[in-house]
C-alpha positions as CSV (number, residue, x, y, z in Angstrom):
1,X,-12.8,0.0,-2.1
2,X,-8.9,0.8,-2.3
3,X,-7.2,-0.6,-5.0
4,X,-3.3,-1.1,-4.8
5,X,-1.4,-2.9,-7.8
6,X,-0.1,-6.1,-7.9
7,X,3.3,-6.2,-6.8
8,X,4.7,-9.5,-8.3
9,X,7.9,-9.6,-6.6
10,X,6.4,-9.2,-3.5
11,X,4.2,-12.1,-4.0
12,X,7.1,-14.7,-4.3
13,X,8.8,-13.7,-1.8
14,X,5.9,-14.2,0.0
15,X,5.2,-17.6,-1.3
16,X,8.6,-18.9,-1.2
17,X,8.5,-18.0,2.7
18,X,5.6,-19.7,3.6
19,X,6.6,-23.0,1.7
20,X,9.9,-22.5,3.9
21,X,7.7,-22.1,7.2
22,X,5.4,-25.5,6.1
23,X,8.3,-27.4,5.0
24,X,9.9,-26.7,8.4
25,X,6.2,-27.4,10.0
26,X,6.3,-30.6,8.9
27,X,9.1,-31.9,10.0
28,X,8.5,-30.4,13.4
29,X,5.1,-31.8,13.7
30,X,6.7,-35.3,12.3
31,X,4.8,-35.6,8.7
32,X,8.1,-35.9,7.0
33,X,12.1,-35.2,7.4
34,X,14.3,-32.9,5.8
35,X,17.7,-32.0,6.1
36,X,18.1,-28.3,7.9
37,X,20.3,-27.1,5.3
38,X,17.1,-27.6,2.4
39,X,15.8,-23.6,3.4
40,X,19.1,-22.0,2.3
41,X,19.1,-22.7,-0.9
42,X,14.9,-22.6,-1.2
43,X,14.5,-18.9,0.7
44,X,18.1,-17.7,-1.3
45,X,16.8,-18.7,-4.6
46,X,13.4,-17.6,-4.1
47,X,14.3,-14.1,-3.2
48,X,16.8,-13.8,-6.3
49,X,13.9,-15.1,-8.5
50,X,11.6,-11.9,-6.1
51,X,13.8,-9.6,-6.9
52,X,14.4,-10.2,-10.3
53,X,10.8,-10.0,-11.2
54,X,10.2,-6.9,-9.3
55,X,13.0,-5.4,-11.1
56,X,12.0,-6.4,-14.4
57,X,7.9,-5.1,-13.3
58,X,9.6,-1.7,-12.1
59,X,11.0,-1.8,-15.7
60,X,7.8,-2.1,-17.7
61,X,6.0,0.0,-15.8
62,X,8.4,3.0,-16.1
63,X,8.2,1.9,-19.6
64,X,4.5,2.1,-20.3
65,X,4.7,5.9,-17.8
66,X,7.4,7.2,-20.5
67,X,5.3,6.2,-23.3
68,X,2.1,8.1,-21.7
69,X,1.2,11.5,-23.1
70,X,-0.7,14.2,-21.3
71,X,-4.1,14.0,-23.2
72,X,-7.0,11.8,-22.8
73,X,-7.5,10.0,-26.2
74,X,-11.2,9.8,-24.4
């Protein structure tokens, strides 16, 4: 099996998105009612927050790379 790493950012993004599309689902399907302006500030936010922490993961992971050496302790 593959394995990938975790991409944090990319998982809030993701997140925030879908709350947007079931927030938005529900008041179409009649559950509840929101204003139409409540997204904006929800999907702006969220994607700030994203990209902050993807930043901030590209940062400690270049970290822990520079600190690496070439030789297998093992």
């Amino acid at each position: 099996m593959l394995r990938h790493e975790l991409q944090p950012g990319k998982l809030i993004a993701g997140l925030v998105l879908v709350l947007a599309g079931v927030l938005y689902a529900g008041d179409a399907g009649g559950a509840w009612e929101i204003p139409w302006f409540v997204v904006i500030p929800l999907v702006t936010g969220g994607l700030c927050l994203a990209g902050a922490v993807a930043f901030l993961t590209g940062r400690v992971r270049r970290r822990r790379q520079k600190g690496r050496t070439g030789a297998d302790p093992a």
